[in-house]
C-alpha positions as CSV (number, residue, x, y, z in Angstrom):
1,X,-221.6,-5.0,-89.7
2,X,-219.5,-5.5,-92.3
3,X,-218.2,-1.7,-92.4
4,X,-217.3,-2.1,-88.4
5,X,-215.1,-5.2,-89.3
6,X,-213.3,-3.5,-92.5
7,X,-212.9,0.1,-89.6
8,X,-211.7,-2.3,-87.0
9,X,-209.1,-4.2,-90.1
10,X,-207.8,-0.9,-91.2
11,X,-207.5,0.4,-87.6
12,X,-204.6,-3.2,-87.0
13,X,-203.3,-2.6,-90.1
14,X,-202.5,1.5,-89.8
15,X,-199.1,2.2,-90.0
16,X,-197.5,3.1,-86.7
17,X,-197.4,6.9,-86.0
18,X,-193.2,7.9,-86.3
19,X,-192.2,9.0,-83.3
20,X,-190.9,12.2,-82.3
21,X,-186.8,12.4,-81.8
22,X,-185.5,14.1,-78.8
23,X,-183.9,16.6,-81.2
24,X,-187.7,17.3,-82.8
25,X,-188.9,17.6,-79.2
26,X,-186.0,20.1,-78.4
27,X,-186.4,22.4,-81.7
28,X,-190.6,22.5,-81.3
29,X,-189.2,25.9,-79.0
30,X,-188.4,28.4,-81.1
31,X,-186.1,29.7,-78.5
32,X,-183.9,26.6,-78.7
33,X,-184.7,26.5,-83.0
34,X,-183.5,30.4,-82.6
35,X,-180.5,29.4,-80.9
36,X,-179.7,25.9,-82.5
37,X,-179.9,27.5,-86.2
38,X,-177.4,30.5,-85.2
39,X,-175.0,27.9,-84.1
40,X,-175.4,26.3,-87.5
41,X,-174.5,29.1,-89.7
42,X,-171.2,28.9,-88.8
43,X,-170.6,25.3,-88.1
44,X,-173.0,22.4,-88.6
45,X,-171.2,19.7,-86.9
46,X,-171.5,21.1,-83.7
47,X,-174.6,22.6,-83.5
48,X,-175.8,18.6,-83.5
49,X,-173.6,17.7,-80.5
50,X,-173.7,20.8,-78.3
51,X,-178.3,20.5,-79.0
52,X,-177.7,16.9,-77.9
53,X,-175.3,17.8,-74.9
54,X,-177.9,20.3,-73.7
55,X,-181.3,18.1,-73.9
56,X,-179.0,15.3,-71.9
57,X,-178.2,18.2,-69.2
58,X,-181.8,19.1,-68.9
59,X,-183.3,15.4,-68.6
60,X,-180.6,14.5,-65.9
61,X,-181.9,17.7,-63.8
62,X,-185.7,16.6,-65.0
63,X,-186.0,20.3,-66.5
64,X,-186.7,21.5,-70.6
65,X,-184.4,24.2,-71.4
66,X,-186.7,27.3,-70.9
67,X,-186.5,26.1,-67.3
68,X,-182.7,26.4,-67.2
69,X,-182.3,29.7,-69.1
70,X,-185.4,31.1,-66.4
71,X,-183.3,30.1,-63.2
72,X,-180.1,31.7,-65.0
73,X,-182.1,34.9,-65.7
74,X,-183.4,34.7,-62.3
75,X,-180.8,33.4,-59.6
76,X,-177.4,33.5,-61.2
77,X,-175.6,32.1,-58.5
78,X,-177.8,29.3,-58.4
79,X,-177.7,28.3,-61.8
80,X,-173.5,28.4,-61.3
81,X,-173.6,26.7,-58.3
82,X,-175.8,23.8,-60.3
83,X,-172.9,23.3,-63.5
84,X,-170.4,23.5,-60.9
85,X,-172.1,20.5,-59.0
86,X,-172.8,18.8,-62.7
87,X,-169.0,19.2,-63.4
88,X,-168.1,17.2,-59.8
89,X,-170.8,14.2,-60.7
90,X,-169.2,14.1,-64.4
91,X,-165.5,13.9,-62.8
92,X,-167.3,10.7,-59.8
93,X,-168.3,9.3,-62.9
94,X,-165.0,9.3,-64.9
95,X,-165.7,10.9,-67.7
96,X,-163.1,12.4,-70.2
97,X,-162.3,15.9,-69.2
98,X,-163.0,16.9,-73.2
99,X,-166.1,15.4,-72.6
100,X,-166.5,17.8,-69.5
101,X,-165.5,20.9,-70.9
102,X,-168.2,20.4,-74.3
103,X,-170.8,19.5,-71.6
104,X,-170.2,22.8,-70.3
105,X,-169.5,24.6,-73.6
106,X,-173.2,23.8,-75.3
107,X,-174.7,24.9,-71.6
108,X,-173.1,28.0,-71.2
109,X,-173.8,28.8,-74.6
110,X,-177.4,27.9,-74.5
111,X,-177.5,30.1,-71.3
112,X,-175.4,33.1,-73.2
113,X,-178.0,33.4,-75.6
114,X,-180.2,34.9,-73.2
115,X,-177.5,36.8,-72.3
116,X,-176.7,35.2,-68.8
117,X,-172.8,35.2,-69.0
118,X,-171.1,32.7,-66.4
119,X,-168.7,34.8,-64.6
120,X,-167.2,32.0,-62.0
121,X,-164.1,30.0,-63.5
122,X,-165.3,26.9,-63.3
123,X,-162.6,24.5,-63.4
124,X,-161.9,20.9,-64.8
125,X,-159.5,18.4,-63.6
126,X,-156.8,17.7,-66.2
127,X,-158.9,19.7,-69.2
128,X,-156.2,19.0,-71.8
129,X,-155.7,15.1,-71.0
130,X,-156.8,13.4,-73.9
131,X,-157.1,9.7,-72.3
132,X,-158.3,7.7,-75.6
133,X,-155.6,9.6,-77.7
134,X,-152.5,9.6,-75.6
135,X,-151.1,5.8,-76.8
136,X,-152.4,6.9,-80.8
137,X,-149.6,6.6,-82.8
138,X,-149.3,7.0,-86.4
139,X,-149.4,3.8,-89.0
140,X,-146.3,2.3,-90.3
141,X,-145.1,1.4,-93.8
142,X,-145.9,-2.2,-93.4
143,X,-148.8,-1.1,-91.7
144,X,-150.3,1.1,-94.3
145,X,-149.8,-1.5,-96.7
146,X,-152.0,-3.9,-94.7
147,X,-154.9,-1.5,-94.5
148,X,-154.8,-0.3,-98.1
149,X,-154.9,-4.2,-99.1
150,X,-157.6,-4.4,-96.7
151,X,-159.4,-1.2,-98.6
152,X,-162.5,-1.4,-101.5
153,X,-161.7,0.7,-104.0
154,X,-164.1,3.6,-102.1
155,X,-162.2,3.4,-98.9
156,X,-158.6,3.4,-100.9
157,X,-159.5,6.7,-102.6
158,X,-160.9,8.2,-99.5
159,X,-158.3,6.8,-97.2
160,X,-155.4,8.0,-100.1
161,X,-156.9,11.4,-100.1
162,X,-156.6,11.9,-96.5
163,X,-153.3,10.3,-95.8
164,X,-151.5,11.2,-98.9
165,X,-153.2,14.7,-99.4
166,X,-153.8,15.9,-95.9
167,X,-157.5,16.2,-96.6
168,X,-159.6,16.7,-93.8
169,X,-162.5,14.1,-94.0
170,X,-165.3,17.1,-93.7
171,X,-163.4,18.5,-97.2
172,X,-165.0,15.0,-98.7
173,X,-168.8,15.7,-97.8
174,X,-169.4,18.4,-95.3
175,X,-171.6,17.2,-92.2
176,X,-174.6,18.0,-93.7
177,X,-173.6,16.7,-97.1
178,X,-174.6,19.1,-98.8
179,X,-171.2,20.4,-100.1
180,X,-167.3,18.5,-100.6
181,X,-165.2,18.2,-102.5
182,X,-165.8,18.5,-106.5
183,X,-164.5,17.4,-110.1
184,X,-163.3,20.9,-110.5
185,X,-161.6,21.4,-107.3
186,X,-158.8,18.7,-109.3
187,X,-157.8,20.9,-112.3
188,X,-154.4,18.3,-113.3
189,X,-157.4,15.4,-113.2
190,X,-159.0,15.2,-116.7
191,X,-161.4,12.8,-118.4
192,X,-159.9,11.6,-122.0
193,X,-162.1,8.8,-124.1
194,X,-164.2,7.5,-120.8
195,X,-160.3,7.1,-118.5
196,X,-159.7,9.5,-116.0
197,X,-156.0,10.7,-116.3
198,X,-154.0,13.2,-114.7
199,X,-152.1,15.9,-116.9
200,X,-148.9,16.9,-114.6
201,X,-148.1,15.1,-111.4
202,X,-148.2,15.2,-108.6
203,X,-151.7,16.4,-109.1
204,X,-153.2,19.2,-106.9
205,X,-156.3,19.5,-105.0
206,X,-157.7,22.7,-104.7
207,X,-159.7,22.8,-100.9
208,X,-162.6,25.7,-101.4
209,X,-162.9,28.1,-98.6
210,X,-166.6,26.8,-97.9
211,X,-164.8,22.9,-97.5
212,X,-161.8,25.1,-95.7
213,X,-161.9,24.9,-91.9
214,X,-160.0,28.0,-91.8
215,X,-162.3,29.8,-94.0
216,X,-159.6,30.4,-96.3
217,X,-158.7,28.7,-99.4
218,X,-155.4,26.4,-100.0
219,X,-154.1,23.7,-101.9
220,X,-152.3,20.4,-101.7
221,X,-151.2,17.7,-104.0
222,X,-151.6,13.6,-103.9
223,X,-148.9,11.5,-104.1
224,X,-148.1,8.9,-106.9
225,X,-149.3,6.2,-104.7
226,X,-153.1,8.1,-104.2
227,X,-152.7,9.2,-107.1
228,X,-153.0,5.7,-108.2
229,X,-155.8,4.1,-105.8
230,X,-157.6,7.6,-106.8
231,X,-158.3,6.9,-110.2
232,X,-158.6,3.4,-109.9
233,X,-161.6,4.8,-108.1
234,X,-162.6,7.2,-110.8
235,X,-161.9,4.9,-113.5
236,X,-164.4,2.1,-111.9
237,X,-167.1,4.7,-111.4
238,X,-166.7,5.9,-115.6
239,X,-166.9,2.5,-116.5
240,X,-170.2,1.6,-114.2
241,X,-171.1,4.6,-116.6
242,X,-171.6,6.9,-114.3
243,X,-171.2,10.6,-116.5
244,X,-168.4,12.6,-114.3
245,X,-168.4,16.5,-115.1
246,X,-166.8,19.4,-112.9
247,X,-169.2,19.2,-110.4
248,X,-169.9,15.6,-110.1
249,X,-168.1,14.5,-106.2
250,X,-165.3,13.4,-105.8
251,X,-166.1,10.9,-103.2
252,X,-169.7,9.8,-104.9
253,X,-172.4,9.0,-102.3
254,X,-174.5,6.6,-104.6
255,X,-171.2,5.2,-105.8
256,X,-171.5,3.1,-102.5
257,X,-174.5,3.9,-100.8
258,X,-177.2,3.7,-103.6
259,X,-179.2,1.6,-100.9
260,X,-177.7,2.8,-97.5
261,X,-178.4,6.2,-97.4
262,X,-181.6,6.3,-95.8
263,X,-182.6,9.9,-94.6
264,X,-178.9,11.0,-96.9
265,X,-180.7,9.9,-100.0
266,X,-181.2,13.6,-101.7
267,X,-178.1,14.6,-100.7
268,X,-175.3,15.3,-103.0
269,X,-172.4,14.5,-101.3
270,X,-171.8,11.9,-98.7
271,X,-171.9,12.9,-94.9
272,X,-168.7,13.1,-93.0
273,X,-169.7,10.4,-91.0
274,X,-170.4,8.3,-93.7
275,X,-167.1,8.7,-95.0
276,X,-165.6,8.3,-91.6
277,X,-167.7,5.1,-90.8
278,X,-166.4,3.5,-94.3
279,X,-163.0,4.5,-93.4
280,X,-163.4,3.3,-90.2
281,X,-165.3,-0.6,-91.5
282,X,-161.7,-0.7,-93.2
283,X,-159.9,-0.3,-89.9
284,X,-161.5,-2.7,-88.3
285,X,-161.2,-5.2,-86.2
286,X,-157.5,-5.2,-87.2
287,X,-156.4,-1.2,-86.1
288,X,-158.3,0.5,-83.5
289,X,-157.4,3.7,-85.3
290,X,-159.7,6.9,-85.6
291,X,-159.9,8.0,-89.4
292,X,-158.1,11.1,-88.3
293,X,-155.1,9.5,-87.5
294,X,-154.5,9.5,-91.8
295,X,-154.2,13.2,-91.8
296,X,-151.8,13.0,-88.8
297,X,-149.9,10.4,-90.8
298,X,-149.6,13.2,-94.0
299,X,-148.8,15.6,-91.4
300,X,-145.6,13.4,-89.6
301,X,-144.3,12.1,-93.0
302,X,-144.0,15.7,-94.2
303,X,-142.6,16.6,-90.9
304,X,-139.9,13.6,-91.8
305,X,-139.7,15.1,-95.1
306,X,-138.6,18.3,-94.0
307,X,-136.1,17.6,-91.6
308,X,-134.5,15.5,-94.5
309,X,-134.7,18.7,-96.0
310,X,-136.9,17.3,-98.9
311,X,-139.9,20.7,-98.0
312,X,-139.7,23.9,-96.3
313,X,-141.7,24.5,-93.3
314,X,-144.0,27.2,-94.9
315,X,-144.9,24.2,-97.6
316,X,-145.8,21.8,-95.1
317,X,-148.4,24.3,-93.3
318,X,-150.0,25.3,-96.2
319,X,-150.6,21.8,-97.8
320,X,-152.2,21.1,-94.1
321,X,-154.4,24.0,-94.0
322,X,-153.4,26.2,-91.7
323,X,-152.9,29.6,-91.9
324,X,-149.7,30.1,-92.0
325,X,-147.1,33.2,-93.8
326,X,-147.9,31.9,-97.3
327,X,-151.8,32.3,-97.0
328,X,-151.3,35.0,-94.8
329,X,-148.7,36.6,-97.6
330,X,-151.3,35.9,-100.9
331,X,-155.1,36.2,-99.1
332,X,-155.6,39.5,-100.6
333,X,-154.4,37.8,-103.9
334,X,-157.7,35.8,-103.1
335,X,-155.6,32.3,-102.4
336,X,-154.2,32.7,-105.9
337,X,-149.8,31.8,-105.6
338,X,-147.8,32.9,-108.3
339,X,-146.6,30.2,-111.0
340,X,-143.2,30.2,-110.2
341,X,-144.1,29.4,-106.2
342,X,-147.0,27.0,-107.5
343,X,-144.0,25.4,-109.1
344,X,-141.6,25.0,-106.5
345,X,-144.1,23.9,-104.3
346,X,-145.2,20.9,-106.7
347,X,-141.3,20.3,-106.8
348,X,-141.2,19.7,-103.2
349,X,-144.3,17.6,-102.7
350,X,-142.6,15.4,-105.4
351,X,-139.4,14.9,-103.6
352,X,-141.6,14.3,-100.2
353,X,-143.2,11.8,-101.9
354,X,-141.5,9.0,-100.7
355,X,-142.3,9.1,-96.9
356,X,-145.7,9.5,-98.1
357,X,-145.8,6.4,-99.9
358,X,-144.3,4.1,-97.2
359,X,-146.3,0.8,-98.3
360,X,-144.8,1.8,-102.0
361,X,-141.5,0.8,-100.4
362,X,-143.0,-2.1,-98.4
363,X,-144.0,-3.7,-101.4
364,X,-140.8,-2.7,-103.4
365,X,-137.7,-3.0,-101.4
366,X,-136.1,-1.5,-105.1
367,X,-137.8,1.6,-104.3
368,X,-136.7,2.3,-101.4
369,X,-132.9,0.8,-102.5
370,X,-133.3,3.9,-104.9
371,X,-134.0,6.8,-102.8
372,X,-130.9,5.8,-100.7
373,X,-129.0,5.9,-103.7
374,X,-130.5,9.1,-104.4
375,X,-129.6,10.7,-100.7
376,X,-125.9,8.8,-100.8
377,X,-125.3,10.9,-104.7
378,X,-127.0,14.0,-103.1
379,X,-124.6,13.8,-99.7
380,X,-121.5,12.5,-101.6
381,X,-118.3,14.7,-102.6
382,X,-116.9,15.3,-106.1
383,X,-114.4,12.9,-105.6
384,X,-116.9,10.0,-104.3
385,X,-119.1,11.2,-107.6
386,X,-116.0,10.1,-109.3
387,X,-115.8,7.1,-107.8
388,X,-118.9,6.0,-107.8
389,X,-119.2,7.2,-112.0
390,X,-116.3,4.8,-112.8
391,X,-117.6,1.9,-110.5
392,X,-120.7,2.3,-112.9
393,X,-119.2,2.3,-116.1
394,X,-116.7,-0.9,-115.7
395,X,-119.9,-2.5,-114.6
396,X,-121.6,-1.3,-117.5
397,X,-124.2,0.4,-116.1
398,X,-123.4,3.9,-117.6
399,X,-122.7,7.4,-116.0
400,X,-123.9,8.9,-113.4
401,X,-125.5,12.2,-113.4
402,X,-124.7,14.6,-110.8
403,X,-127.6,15.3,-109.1
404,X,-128.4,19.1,-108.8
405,X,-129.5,19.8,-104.4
């Protein structure tokens, strides 16, 4: 009797059985494992969303996968005929024509791998309208100053290294975080007696061609106003005593998620979308922003900056990334740039500094006072040099040095 009653106690005290995900469910085939894992060797972040996009195709048509690849295999035209109709419900529905066209994508794929090739054009209604994007504009200097304020010191060095660097949030912690950005990957950035300081500035950041979403490898720099809410960063972390080394992450995931991290908990860098979602907690409810829009920021100031004629063009492409005549010029040189370009490119990141650092100016009206004295001396003729020398001097201020372009 009293064996029954401790059975029938352990029985309502078991732990529940963990359910099985829909993306468990869909991998159990090894056809769709076989096809999911090829999709992941060359890019993790969408071999999630384009697995996801198919299992939602098959359970609106009540169908598995195997189903769908057997009618493409078997009846071509039918197996058209039934995305073509999916594509005209999506559209009745109003969804987003991007939306649409991945829908499609991660079928078509799924279907390709069985080598059933859709050979109809099947068309979407206004494919490049980007409806949640079009009214995105980029942030302000009073408005950047706001957020920043807004920031924790986490959020301000991730924030900082994608607005004032370019960085791509994936070059942080990859979507699997299982690589990002390291120690090492910021050679000017050194540790001296427990303070993190850097040795030239503006410091560069050197973006591996694993972290690279061109598969090659660049570099950028950070501006003196990163630069700043960077090590403030790295500084708080050394003196929590955390040991920093070259390849400790630059974006630490138990700096801030020591008891978040769930499922992330062995990983050694922090997912992409957990930097995004602390970018984005900073953001909110105040700017409706995406995180992406920081690396669009970087990317407008240094168009601003070059049509003061402050950067060349080639500059601005390469600290974004892309693959432009400078990587294209030095990637048999594997993505090593010789000193004296190294040096002129630091040059004219410094002089760009400026529009990087809007809420710099929005805080001190003196800076921004200074860099139009700067532009008035650079513009000006010998004889208003003159001019403006011997205002100078009877005020006492001293002589003015002519400013080389």
């Amino acid at each position: 009797m009293g064996n029954k009653r401790q059975q029938t106690l352990n029985n309502n005290t078991a732990k529940p059985k963990k359910q099985t995900t829909k993306k468990a469910k869909l991998l159990a085939n090894p056809d769709v494992k076989r096809w999911y894992d090829n999709l992941a060797r060359s890019s993790g972040s969408s071999a999630d969303p384009r697995l996801r996009k198919l299992g939602l195709f098959c359970e609106i048509h009540q169908m598995t996968p195997m189903e769908l690849a057997e009618l493409g295999m078997k009846d071509m035209r039918a197996v058209t005929d039934l995305l073509q109709d999916h594509i005209t419900w999506m559209e009745e529905e109003e969804m987003a024509p991007q939306y649409i066209k991945s829908v499609m994508t991660s079928t078509k794929s799924w279907l390709a791998h069985f080598d059933v090739q859709i050979a109809r054009k099947l068309r979407i209604a206004n494919v490049d309208s980007t409806p949640t994007l079009e009214n995105e504009r980029v942030p302000q200097g009073g408005e950047m100053a706001e957020v920043l304020s807004r920031a924790t010191l986490f959020s301000g060095a991730a924030i900082s290294l994608v607005a004032k660097a370019g960085l791509r949030p994936e070059t942080l912690g990859n979507y699997n975080g299982t690589d990002g950005l390291m120690m090492k990957d910021l050679p000017d950035i050194v540790i001296q007696q427990g303070v993190a300081r850097p040795l030239q500035t503006p410091p560069m950041i050197i973006v591996r061609k694993t972290l690279s979403k061109g598969g090659h490898q660049y570099s950028t720099y950070i501006s003196s106003g990163g630069t700043k809410r960077f090590l403030a960063y790295l500084n708080d972390r050394l003196a929590n005593g955390e040991l920093l080394n070259a390849e400790s992450p630059v974006i630490a995931p138990d700096y801030v998620y020591r008891a978040y991290r769930g499922k992330n908990s062995d990983k050694p860098f922090l997912p992409t979308q957990q930097v995004s979602k602390c970018i984005r907690e900073t953001l909110r409810p105040r700017f409706a922003w995406r995180p992406y829009i920081f690396r669009a920021y970087f990317d407008t100031q240094l168009l601003i900056a070059e049509a003061r004629g402050k950067i060349a063009h080639d500059f601005r492409v390469f600290f974004m990334g892309h693959k432009g005549s400078i990587e294209a010029k030095y990637t048999t040189n594997k993505g090593i740039l010789p000193d004296d370009l190294v040096k002129e490119m630091r040059e004219a990141f410094k002089r760009s500094e400026p529009f990087l650092d809007l809420e710099m100016t929005e805080e001190d009206p003196l800076i921004k006072q200074r860099e139009q004295m700067q532009t008035a001396i650079l513009k000006a003729t010998p004889e208003q040099l003159g001019q403006m020398q011997e205002m100078l001097q009877s005020m006492g201020i001293g002589k003015i040095v002519q400013a080389s372009a």
